[in-house]
One Martini backbone bead per residue (centre of mass of N, CA, C, O) as a GRO file, in nm:
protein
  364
    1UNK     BB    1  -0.664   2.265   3.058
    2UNK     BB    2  -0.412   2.266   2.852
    3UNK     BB    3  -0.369   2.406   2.533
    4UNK     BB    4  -0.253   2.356   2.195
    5UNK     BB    5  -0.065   2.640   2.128
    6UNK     BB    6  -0.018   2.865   1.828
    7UNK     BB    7   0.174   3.086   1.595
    8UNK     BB    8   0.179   3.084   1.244
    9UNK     BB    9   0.473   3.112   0.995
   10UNK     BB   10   0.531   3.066   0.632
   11UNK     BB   11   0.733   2.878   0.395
   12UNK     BB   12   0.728   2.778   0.099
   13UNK     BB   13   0.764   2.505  -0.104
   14UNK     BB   14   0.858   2.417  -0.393
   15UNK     BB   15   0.705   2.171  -0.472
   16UNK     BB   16   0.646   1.805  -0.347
   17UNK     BB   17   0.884   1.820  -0.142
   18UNK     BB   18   1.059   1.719   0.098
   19UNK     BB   19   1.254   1.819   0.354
   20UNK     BB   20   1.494   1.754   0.570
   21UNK     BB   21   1.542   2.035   0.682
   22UNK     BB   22   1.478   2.254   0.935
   23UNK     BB   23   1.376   2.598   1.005
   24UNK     BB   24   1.352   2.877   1.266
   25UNK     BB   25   1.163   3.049   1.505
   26UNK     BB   26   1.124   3.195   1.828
   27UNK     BB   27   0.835   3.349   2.043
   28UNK     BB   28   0.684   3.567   2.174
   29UNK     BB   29   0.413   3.714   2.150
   30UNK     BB   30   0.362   4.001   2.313
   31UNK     BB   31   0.701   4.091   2.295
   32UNK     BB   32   0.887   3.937   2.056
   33UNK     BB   33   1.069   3.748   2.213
   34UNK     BB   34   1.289   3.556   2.214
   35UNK     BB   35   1.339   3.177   2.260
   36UNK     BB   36   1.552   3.063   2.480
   37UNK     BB   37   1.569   2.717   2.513
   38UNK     BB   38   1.378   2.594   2.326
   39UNK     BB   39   1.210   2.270   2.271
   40UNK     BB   40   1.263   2.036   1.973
   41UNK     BB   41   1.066   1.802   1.800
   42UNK     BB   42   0.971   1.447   1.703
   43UNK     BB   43   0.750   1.307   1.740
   44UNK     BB   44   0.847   0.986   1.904
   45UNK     BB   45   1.138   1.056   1.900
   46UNK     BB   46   1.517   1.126   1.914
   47UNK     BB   47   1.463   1.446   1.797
   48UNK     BB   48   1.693   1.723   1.893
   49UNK     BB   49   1.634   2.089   2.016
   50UNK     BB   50   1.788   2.438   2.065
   51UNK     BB   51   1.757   2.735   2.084
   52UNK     BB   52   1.864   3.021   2.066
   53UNK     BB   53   1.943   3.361   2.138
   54UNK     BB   54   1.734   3.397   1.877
   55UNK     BB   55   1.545   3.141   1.842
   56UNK     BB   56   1.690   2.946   1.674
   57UNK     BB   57   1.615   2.616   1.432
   58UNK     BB   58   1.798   2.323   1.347
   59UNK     BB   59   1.631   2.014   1.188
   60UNK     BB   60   1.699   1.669   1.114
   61UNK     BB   61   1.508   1.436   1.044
   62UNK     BB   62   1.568   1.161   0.932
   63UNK     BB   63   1.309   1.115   0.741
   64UNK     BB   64   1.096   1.249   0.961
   65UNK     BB   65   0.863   1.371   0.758
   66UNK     BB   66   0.600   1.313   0.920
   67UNK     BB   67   0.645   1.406   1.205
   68UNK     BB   68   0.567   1.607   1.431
   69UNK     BB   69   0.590   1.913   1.592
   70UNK     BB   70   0.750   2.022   1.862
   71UNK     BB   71   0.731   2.313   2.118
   72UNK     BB   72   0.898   2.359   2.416
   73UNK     BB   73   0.817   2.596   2.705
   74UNK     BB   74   0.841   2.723   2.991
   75UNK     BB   75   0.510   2.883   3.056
   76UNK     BB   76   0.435   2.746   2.808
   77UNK     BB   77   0.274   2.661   2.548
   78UNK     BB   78   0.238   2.382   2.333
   79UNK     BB   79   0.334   2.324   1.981
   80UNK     BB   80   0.187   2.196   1.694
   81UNK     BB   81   0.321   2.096   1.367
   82UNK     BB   82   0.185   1.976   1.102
   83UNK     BB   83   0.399   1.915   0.810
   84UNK     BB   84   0.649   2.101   0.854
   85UNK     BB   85   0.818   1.973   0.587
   86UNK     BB   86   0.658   2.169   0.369
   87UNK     BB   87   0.864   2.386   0.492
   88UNK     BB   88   1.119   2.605   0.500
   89UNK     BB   89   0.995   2.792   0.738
   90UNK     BB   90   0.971   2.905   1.065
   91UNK     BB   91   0.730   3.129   1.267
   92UNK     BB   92   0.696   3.148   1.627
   93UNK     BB   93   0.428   3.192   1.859
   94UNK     BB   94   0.417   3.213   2.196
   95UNK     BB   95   0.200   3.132   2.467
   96UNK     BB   96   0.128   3.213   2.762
   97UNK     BB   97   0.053   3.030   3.069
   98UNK     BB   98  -0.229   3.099   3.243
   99UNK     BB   99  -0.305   2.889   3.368
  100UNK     BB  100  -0.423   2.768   3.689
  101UNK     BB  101  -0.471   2.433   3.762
  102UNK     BB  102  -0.553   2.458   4.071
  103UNK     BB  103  -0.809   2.586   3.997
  104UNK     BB  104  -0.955   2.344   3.821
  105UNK     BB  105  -0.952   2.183   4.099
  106UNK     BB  106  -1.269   2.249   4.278
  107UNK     BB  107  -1.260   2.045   4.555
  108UNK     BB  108  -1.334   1.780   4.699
  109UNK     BB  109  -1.282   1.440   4.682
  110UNK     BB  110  -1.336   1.100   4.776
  111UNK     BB  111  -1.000   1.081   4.699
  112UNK     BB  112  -0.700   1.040   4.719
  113UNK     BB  113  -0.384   1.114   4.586
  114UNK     BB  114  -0.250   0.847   4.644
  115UNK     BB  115  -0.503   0.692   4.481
  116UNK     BB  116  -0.463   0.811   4.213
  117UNK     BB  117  -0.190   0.744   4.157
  118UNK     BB  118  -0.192   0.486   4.132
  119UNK     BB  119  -0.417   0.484   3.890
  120UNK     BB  120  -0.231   0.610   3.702
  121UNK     BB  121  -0.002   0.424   3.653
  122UNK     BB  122  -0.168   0.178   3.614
  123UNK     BB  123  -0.295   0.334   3.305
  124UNK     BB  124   0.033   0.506   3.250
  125UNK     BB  125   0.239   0.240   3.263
  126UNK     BB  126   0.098  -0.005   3.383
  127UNK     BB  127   0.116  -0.346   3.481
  128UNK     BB  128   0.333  -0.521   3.389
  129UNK     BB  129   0.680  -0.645   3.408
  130UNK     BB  130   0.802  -0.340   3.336
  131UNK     BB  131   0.654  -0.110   3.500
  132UNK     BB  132   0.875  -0.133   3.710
  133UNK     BB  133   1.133  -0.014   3.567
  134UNK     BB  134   0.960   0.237   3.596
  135UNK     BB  135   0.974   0.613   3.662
  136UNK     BB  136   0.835   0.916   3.785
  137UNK     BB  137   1.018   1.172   3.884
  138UNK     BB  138   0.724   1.414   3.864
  139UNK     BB  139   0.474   1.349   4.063
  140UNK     BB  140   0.363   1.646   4.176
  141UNK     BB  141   0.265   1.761   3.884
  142UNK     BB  142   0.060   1.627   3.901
  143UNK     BB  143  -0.300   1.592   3.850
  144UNK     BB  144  -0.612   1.451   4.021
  145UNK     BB  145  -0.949   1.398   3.921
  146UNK     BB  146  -1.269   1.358   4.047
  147UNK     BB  147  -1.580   1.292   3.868
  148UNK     BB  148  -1.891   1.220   4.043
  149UNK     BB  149  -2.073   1.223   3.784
  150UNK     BB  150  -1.864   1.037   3.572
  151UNK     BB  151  -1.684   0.862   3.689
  152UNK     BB  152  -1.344   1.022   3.623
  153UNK     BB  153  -1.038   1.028   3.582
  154UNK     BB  154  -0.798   1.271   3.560
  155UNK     BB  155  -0.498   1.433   3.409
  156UNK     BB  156  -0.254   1.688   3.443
  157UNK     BB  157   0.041   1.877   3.362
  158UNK     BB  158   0.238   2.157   3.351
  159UNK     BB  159   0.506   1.941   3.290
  160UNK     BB  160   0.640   1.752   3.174
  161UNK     BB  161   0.684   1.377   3.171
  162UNK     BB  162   0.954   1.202   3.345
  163UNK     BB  163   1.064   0.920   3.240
  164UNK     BB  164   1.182   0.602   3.337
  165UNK     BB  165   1.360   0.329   3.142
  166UNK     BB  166   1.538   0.055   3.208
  167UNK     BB  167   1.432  -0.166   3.011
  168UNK     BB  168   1.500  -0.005   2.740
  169UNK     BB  169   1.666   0.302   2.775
  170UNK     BB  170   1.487   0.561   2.859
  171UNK     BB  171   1.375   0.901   2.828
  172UNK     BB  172   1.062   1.032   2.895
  173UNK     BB  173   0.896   1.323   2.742
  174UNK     BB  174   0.570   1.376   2.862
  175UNK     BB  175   0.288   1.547   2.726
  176UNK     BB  176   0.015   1.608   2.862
  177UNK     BB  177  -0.314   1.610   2.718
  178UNK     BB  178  -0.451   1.321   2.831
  179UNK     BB  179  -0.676   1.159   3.116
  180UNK     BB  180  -0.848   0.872   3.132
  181UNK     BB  181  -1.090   0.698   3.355
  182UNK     BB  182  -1.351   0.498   3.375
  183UNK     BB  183  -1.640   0.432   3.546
  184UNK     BB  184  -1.957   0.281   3.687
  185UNK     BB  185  -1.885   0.387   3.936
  186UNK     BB  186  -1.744   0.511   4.284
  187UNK     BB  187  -1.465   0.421   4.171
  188UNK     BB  188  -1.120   0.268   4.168
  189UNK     BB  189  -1.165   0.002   4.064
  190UNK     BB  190  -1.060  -0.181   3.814
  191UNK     BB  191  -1.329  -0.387   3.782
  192UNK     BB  192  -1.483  -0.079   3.680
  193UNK     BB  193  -1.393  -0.043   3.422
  194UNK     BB  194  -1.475   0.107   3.096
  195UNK     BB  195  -1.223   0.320   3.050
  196UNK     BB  196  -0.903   0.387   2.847
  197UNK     BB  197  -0.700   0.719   2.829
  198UNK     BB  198  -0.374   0.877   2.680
  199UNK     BB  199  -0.244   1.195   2.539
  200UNK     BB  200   0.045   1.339   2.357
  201UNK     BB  201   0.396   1.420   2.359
  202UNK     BB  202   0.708   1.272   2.261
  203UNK     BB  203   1.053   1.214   2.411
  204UNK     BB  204   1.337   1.041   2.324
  205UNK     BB  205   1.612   0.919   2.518
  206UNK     BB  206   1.886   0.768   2.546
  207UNK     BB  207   2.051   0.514   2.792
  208UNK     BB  208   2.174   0.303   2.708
  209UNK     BB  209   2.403   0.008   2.882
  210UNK     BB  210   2.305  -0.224   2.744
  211UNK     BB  211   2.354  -0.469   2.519
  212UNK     BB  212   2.022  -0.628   2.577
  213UNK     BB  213   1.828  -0.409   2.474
  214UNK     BB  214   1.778  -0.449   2.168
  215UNK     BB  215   1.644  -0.660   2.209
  216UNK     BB  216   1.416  -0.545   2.423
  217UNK     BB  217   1.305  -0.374   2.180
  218UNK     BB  218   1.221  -0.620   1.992
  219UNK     BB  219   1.039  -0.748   2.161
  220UNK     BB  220   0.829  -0.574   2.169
  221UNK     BB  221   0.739  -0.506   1.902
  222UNK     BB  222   0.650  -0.738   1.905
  223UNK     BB  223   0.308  -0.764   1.898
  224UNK     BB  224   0.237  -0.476   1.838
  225UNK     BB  225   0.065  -0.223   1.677
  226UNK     BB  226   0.275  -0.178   1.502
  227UNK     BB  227   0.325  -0.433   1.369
  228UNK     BB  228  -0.014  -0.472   1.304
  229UNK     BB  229  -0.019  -0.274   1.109
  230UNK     BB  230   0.240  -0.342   0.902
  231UNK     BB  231   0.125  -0.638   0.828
  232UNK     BB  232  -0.141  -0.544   0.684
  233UNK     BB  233   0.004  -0.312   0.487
  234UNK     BB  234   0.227  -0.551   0.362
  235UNK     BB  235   0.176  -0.811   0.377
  236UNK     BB  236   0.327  -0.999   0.653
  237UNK     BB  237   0.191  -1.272   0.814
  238UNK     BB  238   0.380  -1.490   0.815
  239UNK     BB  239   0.676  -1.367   0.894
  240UNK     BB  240   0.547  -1.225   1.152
  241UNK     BB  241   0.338  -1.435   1.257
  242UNK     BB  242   0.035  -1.334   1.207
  243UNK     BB  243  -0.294  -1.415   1.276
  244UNK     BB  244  -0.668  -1.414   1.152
  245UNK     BB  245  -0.957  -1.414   1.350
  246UNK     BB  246  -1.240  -1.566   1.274
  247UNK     BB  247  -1.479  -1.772   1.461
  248UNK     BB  248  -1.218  -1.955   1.539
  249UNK     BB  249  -1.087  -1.902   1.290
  250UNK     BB  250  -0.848  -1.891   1.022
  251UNK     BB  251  -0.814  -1.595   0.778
  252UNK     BB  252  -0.808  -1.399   0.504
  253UNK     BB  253  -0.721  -1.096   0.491
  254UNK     BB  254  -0.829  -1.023   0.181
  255UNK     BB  255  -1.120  -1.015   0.282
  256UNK     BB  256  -1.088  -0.754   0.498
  257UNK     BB  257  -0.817  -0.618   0.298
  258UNK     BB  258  -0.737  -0.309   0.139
  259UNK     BB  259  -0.437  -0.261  -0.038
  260UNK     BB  260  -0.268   0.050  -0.095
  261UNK     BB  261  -0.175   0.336  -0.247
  262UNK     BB  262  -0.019   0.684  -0.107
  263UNK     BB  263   0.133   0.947  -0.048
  264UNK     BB  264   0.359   0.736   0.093
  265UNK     BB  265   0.121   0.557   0.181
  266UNK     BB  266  -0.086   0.312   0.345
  267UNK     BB  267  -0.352   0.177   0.264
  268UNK     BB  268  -0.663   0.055   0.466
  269UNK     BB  269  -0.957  -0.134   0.382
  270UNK     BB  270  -1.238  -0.195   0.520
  271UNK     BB  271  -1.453  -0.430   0.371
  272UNK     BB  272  -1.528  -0.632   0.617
  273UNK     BB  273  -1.703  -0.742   0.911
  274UNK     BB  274  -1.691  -0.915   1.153
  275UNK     BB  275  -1.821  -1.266   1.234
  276UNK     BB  276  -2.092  -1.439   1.449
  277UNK     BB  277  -2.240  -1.763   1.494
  278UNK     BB  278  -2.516  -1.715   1.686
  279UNK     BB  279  -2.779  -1.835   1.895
  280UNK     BB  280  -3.134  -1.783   1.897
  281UNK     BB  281  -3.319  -1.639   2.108
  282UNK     BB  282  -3.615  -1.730   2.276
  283UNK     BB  283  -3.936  -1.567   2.351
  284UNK     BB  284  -3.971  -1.898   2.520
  285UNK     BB  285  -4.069  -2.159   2.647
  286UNK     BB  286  -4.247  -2.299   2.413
  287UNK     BB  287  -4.003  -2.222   2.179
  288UNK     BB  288  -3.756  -2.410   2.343
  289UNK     BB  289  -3.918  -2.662   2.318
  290UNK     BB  290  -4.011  -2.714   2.002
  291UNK     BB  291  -3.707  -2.606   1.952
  292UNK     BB  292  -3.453  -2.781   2.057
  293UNK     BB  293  -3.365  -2.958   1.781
  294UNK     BB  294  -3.395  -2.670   1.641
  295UNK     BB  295  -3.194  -2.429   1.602
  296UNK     BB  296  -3.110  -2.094   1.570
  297UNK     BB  297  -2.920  -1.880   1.361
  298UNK     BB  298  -2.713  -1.592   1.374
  299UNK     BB  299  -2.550  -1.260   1.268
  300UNK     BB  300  -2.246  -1.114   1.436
  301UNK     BB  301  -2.087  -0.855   1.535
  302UNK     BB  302  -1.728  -0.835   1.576
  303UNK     BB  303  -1.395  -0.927   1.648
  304UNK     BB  304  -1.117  -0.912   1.614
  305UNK     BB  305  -0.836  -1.209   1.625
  306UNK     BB  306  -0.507  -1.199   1.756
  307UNK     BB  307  -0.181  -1.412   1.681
  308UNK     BB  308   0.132  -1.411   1.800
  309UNK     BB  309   0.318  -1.673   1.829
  310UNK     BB  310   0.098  -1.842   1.908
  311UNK     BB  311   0.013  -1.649   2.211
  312UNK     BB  312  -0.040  -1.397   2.142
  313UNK     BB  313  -0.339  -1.188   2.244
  314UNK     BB  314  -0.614  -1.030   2.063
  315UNK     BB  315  -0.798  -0.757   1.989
  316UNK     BB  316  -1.007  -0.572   1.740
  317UNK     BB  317  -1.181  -0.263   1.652
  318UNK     BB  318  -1.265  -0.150   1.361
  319UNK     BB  319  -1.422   0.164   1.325
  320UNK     BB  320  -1.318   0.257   1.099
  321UNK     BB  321  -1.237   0.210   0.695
  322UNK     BB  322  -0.964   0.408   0.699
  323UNK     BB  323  -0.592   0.388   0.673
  324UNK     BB  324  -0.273   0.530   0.758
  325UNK     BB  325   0.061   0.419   0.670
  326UNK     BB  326   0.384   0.357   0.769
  327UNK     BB  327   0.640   0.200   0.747
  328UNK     BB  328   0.660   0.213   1.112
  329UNK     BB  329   0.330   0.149   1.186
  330UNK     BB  330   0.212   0.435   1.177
  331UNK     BB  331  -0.094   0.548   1.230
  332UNK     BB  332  -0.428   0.639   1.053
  333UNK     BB  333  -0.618   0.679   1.278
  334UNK     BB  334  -0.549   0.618   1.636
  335UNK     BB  335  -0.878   0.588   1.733
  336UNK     BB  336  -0.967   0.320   1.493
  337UNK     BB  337  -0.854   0.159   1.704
  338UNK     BB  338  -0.909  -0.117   1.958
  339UNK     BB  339  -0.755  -0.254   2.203
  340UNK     BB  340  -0.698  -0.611   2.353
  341UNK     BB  341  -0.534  -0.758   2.556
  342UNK     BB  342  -0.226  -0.745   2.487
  343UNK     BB  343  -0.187  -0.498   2.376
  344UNK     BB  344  -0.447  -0.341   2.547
  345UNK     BB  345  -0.192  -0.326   2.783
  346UNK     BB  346   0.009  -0.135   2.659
  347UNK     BB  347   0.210   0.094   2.771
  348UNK     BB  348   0.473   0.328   2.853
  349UNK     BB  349   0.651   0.062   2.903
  350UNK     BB  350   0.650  -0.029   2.565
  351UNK     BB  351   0.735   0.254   2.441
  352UNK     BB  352   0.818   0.360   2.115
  353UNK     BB  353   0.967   0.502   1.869
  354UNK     BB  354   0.819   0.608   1.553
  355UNK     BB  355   1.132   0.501   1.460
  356UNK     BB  356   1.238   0.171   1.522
  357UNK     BB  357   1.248   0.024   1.248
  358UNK     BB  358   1.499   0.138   1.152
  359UNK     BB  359   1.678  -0.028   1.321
  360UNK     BB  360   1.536  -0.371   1.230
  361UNK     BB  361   1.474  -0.387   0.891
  362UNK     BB  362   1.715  -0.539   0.833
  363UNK     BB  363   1.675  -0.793   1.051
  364UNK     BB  364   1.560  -1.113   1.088
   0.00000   0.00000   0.00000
């Protein structure tokens, strides 16, 4: 699988203060000549330029100098620079991608192209009812391997996936960098799954021509992973519709999460692990019988429930002890909460832009 590499030579900004706009130049790292028309971005936004035939290019932030820069061009490694804007300028040498895919998986696997693509979709577009508005543009471009020790379905592409997403009004350019679903025994079935995951760099171009998108878009957002995380970095958990259940009750999310600042971003202190009390298994049938009139119970660990505008259900497992969120409910890591539910159904057929919230944060 081709990884993200590249070779970067910066110049600091004097004083802690980011820039909002950057600039730099691209180039072929062996040749050293400049890369025109390679694809630069901030990861997750609609925010993007072209190389000149200098290979220069000038971004403008628009406020997301969080958002990671990602440099894309044909038939070269993708490379990602964070904190990019803490740089006056950039110069990039990109790395010809001598991997050939299609060496990577080498002899035939026990299903066909066809059943894994299914389960692509299933599991990178999602299931919802928006999946259905979704449509990968080049599915040829995809490789597909099932690895009989693992039972692990993978998956990644030369070039980028070019997502057309008509529910939400998107063109989603997904460089795919991981993907996996894990099975329990060697089959495709869903009700086998153990786990799935994958991950990438995202450019979202607007394509929208109805009117009714911006509601559709702000439905999506409602309830999502990111706005549970910034309901719970700004503690505005009444207004956003979402409460905090631990072992079938509403708790005080303040018993269980503290917030503060740092560095421009809320930091979320995970205080206490929810627990649930459930009755102690006993080790025989005479202690069964004889205590049977007077259980005895134990306290383990849980999941939190998450419940938004009472009816959606989630539930969440905060792997991590600390997060840092952005205005925009982005946090990190991105890995140290698990959800199931609600949330974790939504795929990229939910996905909108890392800067979403500032579309709708003057509306009520």
């Amino acid at each position: 699988m081709p990884k993200i590499f590249c070779f970067l030579l910066v110049f600091f900004i004097s004083g802690n203060a980011f820039s909002q706009t950057l600039e730099g130049s691209i180039f072929d790292k062996n040749t050293k000549l400049p890369l025109q028309s390679a694809t630069v971005y901030l990861d997750g936004t609609t925010i993007s330029t072209l190389t000149d035939e200098k290979g220069y290019f000038k971004l403008d932030s628009k406020g997301n100098t969080k958002s990671d820069l990602v440099i894309s061009f044909v038939g070269y490694l993708t490379s990602r620079i964070n904190n990019a804007f803490q740089y006056q300028k950039i110069k990039t040498f990109l790395e010809e991608d001598s991997i050939a895919i299609d060496e990577v998986f080498i002899g035939k696997g026990p299903f066909t192209q066809k059943q894994m693509l299914k389960v692509f979709r299933q599991y990178f577009l999602g299931t919802s009812q928006y999946a259905s508005f979704c449509k990968i543009i080049n599915e040829d471009d995809i490789y597909l391997y099932f690895d009989t020790d693992t039972n692990s379905l993978t998956a990644t592409s030369r070039t980028p996936l070019k997502v057309i997403n008509n529910f939400l009004g998107y063109e989603v350019n997904f460089d795919l960098v991981d993907f996996e679903v894990k099975f329990n025994k060697r089959t495709l079935d869903s009700k086998n799954v153990t786990s799935s995951s994958f991950a990438g760099t995202t450019f979202f171009k607007d394509i929208s021509n109805d009117d009714k998108i911006p509601q559709k878009r702000k439905n999506i957002y409602r309830g999502s992973a990111t706005h549970f995380m910034r309901t719970i970095a700004y503690e505005t958990w009444e207004t956003e519709k979402f409460k905090l259940i631990v072992d079938k009750f509403k708790v005080d999310p303040k018993e269980y999460f503290k917030i503060s600042d740092t560095l421009g971003l809320k930091k979320i202190t995970l205080i206490k692990s929810p627990m649930i009390r459930v009755e102690k298994l006993k080790s025989d049938a005479k202690n069964q019988i004889q205590n049977s009139k007077k259980p005895e119970f134990i306290e383990r660990k849980d999941y939190f429930t998450i419940m938004y505008d009472n009816h959606n259900q989630s539930v969440a497992d905060f792997i991590s002890k600390e997060y840092f969120v952005d205005e925009n409910g982005n946090y990190s890591p991105f890995y140290g909460v698990v959800f199931g539910g609600f949330i974790g159904a939504q795929k990229m057929a939910e996905m909108l832009p890392t800067d979403f919230y500032q579309s709708i944060k003057k509306q009520p």
